[in-house]
N, C-alpha and C positions, 0 to 999 in steps of 0.2 A: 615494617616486619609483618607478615601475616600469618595469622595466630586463627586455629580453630576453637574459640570456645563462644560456649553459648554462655549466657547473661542469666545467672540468678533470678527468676521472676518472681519468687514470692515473698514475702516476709515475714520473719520467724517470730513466733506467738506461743511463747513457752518452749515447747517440741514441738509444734506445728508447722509445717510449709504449706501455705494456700498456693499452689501449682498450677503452671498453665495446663487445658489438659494437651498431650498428643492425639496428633491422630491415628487412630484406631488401625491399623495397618496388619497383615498374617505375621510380618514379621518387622522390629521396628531395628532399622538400621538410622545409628546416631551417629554422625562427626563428634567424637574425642576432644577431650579441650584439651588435654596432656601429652595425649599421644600423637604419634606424630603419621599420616595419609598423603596418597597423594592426593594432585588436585582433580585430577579424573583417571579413570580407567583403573587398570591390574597394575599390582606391586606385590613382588615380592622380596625377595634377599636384600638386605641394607648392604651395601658395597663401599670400598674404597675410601671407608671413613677415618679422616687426617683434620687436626685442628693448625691453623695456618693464620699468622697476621690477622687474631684477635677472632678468629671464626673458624667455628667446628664445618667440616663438608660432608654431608652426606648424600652419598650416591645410592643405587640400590636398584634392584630389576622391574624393570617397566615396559608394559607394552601399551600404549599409549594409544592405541585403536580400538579395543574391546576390553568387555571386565573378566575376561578369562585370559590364561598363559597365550603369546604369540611370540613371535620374532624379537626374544631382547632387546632393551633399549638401558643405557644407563640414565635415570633419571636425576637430577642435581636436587639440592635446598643445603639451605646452610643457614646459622644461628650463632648468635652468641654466648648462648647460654642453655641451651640444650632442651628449650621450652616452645621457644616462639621460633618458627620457621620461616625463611624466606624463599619459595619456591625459584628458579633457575632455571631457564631452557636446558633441554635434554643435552647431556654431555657427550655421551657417546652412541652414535646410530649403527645399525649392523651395515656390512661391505660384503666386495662379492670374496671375500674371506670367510664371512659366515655372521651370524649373529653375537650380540656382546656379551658371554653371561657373567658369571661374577669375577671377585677380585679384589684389588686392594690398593693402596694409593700413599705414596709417604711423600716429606718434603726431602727433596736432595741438596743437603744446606752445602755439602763442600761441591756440588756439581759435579761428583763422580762420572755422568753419563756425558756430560759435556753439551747436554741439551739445552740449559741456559747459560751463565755465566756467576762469577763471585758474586756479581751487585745486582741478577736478575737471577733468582731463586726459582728452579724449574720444580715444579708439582711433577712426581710420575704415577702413572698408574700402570698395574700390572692387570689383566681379564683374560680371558677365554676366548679366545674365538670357535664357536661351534656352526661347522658347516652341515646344513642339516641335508642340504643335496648329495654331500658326498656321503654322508649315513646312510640316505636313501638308497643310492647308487653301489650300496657295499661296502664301503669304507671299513673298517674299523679302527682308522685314525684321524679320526672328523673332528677333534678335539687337539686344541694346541696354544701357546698362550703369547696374548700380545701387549703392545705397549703402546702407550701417550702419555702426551705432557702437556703441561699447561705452564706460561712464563709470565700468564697474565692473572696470577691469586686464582685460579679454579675458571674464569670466567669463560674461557674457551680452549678447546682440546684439539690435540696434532698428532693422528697417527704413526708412528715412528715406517720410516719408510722401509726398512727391511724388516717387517713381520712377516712370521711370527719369531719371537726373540728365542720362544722353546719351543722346538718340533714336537711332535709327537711321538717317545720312542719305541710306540707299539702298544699302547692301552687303550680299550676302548673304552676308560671312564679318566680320563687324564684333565681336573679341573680348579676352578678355585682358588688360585695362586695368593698366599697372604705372605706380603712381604715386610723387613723389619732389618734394623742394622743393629748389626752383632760387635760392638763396642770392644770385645776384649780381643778378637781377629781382624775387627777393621775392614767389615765385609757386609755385603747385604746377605740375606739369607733370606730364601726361599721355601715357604711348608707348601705343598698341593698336593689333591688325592691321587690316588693311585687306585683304583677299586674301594677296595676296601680297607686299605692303608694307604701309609701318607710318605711322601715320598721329600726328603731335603737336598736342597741344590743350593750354591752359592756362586756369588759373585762380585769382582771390585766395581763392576760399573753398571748395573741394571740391565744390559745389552748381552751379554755372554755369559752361559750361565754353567754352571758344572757339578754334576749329581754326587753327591756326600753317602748319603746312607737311605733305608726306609726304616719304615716304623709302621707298626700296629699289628702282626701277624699273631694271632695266638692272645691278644691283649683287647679285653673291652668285649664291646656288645658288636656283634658279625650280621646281625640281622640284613642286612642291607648294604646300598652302596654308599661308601662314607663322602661328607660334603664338608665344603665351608670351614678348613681347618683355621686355627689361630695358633700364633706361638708367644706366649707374653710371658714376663716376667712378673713375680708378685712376691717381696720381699726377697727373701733366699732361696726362691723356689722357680723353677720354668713350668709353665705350664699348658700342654698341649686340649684344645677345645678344638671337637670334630662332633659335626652332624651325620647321623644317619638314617635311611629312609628304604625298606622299611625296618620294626626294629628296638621301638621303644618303648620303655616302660609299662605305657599306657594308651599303644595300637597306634598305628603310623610314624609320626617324623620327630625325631628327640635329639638331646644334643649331649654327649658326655664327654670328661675331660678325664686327662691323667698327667699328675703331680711326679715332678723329677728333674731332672738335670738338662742342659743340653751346652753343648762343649763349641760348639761353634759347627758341627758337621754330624753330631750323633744324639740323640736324645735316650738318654737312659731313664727307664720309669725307676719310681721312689721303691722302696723295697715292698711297700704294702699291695704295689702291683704283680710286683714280682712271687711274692708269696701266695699270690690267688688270681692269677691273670684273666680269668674270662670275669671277674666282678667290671660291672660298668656301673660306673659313679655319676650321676645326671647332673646336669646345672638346674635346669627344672625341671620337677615333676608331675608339671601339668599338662595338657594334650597341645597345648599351642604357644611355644617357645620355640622357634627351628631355626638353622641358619644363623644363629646370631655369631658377630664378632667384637673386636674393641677398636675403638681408635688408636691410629700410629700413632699419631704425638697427640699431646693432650696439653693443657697450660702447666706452667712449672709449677705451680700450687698445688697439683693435685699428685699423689701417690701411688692410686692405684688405679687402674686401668677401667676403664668407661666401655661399657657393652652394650649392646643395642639387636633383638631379636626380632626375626618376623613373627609375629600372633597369628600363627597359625599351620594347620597342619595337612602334608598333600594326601591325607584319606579323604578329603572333601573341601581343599584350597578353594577351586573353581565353585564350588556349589554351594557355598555359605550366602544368604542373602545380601544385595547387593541393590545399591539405588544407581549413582552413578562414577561410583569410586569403590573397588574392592580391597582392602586387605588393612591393616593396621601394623605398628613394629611396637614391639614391650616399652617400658617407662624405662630412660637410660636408667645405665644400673653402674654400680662399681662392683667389683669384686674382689673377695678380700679372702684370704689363707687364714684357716684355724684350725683345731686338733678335734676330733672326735673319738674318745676310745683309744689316744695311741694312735691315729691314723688321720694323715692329713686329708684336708678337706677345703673346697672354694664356696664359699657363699655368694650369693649374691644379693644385693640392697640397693632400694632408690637413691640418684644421688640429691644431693640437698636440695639443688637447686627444685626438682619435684614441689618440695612441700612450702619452699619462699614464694613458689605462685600462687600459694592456695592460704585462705585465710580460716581462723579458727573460730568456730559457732559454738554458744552455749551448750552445755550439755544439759539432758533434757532432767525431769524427774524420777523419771521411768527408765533406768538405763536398760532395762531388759527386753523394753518394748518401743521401738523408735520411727516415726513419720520420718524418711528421710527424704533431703530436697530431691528433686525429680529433672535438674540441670544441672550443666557442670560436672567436674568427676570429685569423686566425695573417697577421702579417707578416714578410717575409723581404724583404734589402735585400742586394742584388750588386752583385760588378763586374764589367762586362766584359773578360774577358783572351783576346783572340786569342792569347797567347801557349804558353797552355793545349792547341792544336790545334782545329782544326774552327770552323766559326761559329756563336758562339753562340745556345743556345738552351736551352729547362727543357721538360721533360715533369710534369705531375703527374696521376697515376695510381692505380687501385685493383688490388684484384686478381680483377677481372673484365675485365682489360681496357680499361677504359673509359679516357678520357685528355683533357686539354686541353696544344696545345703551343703554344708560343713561340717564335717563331725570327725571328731578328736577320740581315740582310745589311749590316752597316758602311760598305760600301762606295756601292751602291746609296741605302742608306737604309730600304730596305724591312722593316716589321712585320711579320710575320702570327701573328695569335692564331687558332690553330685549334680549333674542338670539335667536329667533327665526328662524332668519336665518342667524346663525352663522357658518353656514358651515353644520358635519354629525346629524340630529337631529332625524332621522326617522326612531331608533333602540327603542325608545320608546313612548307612546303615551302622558307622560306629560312632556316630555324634553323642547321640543318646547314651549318654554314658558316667561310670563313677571312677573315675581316675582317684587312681590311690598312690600313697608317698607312705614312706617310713622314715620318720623320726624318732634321736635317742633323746628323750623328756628327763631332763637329769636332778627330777625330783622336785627340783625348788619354784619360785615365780618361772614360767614361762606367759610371753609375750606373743601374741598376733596381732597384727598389722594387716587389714584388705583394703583396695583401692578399686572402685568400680566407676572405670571414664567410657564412654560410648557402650561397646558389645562388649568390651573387655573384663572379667575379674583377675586382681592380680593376687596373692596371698604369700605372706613373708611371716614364718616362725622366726621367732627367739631370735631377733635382729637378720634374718635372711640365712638362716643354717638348711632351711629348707624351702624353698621356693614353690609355688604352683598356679600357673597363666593359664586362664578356659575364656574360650568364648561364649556368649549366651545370645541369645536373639529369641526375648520376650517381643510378645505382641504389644505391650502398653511395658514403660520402663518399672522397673524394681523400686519400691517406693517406700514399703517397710521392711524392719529388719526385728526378726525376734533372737533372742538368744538363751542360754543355759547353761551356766555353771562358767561364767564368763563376766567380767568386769565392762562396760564402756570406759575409755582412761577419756579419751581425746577426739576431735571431730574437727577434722576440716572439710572444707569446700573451694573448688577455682572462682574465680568471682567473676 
């Protein structure tokens, strides 16, 4: 299995790490020990992600000639455990159909399609084919969605020979197909965008499919054209997760859900939508979370649905510093339903397996003031103590200066992650920036949780109620960390 992570080199001496140094570079791009890269070139969208015969698959968009967007490719890896990756020849290449862009992938245990058989369990995937010739050429139905399978566990893929399975019925943003079987109709079901709503189709056998209803008109944030829908269940609740671009929160590409029903053909929002329909509810609230979905199946242990985001955002995808691999995806996450105010709500949080990779370091004497290692990705988990003076907040810092901070108003509710000058920010004009989130602080202990693995910082309130992913790209890595009106609880490291 291969695994990015770098090797702990120093050895801790109280709160000390004697660290290799790096080299000194404008901007320092690190391989991730946790997260998950390709092996070279541009990635974006994680795709077609299905756990299958003891192994999660993930797919995702690749263009595997340059470090900027080209001509889709679906790129493979697959793991057992959601840590360590084993990279896979590219699964699907574009045709004179068009290029592959995203989609979704389940296993079809009864062989509804008839692609394999009882005792040879066909993988299918659902994509996009976008023809970018006939866009050019005027088109505006260059967008239409295809099909393959695989009989062999993922390891090679077959064009279904009468693509596309769904024409195009006249949109010109027709994308994104995430499919899933609807247990209580006995039917696959189909979410893809529509513009800027999402449009349900169904079907008994993955090949034929037939339009239900849409969704999202009048509902959520309009900013933009919506992407990468999801449709998953979470306890008693269905819940619909769509990207859009542009549009969010905090300038470019964001992803929000909405909490409700859905009947097998029609998706009704929860009433807290229906009483204030243009509110859009973020999964996160940091500038680079996009695109993300869950896995179809997942091992029968686990409850609730596993997600997986690209790190990053298209006001400056292409132009973030890059050595010979561009792009990162979020620390899988689960996601879980909980109440805020009367009004439902999805968190999101790492799943375990995250922190069973990573092992636990003294804590120091000085919890306020901490050398931290300078390899590996490091998690630190706090509490909030107004009591301590001042409002809370962490700086983490090098010694050029460079910074990312944190700061907490309790009262307000107000976040802000700031990087502004966190080291290379001046490849784009909204990089530099304070992304802000509102959280309700409901008085008593509140908890933060940050993770910083390669360019990534991740940050999770009060067990994931609020979410916020930034990327940074210091010249020399983050090495201290000051804080303020803040506890250190805990400290790990990947080893």
């Amino acid at each position: 299995m291969m695994r990015y992570c770098r090797a702990l080199t120093g050895l801790l001496v109280g709160s000390l790490f004697m660290a290799v140094t790096h080299a000194e570079t404008a901007a320092e791009v690190v391989r991730p020990a946790l997260h998950f890269t390709p092996p070279s070139h541009w990635m974006n969208d994680p795709n077609g992600m299905v756990y299958y015969q003891g192994e999660y698959h993930l797919f995702y968009q690749h263009y595997p000639d340059d470090l900027v967007w080209g001509p889709m490719h679906w790129g493979h890896a697959v793991s057992s455990d959601l840590i360590e990756w084993q990279h896979l020849p590219i699964a699907l290449y574009p045709d004179e159909k068009g290029m592959i862009f995203s989609g979704s992938a389940v296993v079809d245990a009864q062989n509804t399609s008839g692609l394999g058989s009882v005792d040879n369990t066909p993988l299918v995937a659902l994509f996009t084919y976008h023809d970018e010739a006939a866009k050019q050429g005027g088109s505006t139905t260059f967008q239409s969605q295809g099909l393959a399978y695989s009989v062999d566990s993922g390891r090679s893929w077959t064009k279904y020979g009468n693509n596309p399975v769904l024409p195009n019925p006249g949109l010109l943003d027709f994308r994104d197909p995430k499919i899933s079987w609807h247990a209580p109709t006995q039917r696959w079901v189909m979410v893809v965008t529509q513009g800027d709503e999402l449009g349900f189709y169904s079907s008994a056998n993955l090949l034929q499919w037939r339009h239900e209803s849409n969704f999202g008109k009048g509902f959520g944030a309009h900013g933009g054209v919506w992407e990468c829908p999801d449709l998953i269940t979470i306890g008693d609740h269905d819940v619909l997760i769509v990207s859009l671009v542009p549009g969010g929160p905090n300038s470019g590409s964001a992803t929000q859900y909405f909490v409700g029903d859905f009947d097998g053909a029609t998706f009704t929002p929860a009433e807290q939508h229906r009483e204030n329909p243009s509110q859009a509810l973020w999964l996160d609230w940091g500038p680079d979370n996009y695109a993300g979905v869950t896995f179809a199946q997942t091992e029968q242990h686990r409850t609730l649905p596993v997600f997986l985001g690209w790190a990053s955002n298209w006001d400056y995808a292409t132009k973030v510093p890059a050595t010979d691999w561009r792009s990162m995806l979020t620390l899988p996450r689960e996601l879980f339903i909980f109440t805020d105010a009367g009004q439902w709500r999805v968190g999101t949080r790492p799943v375990l397996e995250v922190d069973a990779a990573m092992q636990t370091l003294a804590l120091p004497t000085d919890r306020q003031n901490l050398v931290m290692p300078t390899e590996g990705a490091i998690k630190i988990s706090f509490t909030l103590n107004s009591k301590l003076g001042g409002a809370p907040h962490f700086v983490m810092s090098n010694d050029r200066n460079q910074r990312v901070e944190f700061r907490i108003d309790m009262a307000s509710g107000d976040i802000i992650l700031d990087r502004r000058h966190s080291g290379s920010v001046d490849f784009s004009d909204t990089f530099a920036s304070q992304a802000r989130a509102t959280h309700r602080f409901t008085g008593g202990a509140s908890e933060l949780v940050v993770y910083y693995d390669g360019n990534l910082i991740e940050v999770f309130v009060d067990g994931g109620r609020s979410s916020m992913s930034a990327l940074v790209f210091p010249s020399k890595r983050f090495n201290r960390l000051h804080t303020q009106a803040m506890t250190i609880e805990r400290i790990l490291t990947s080893g």
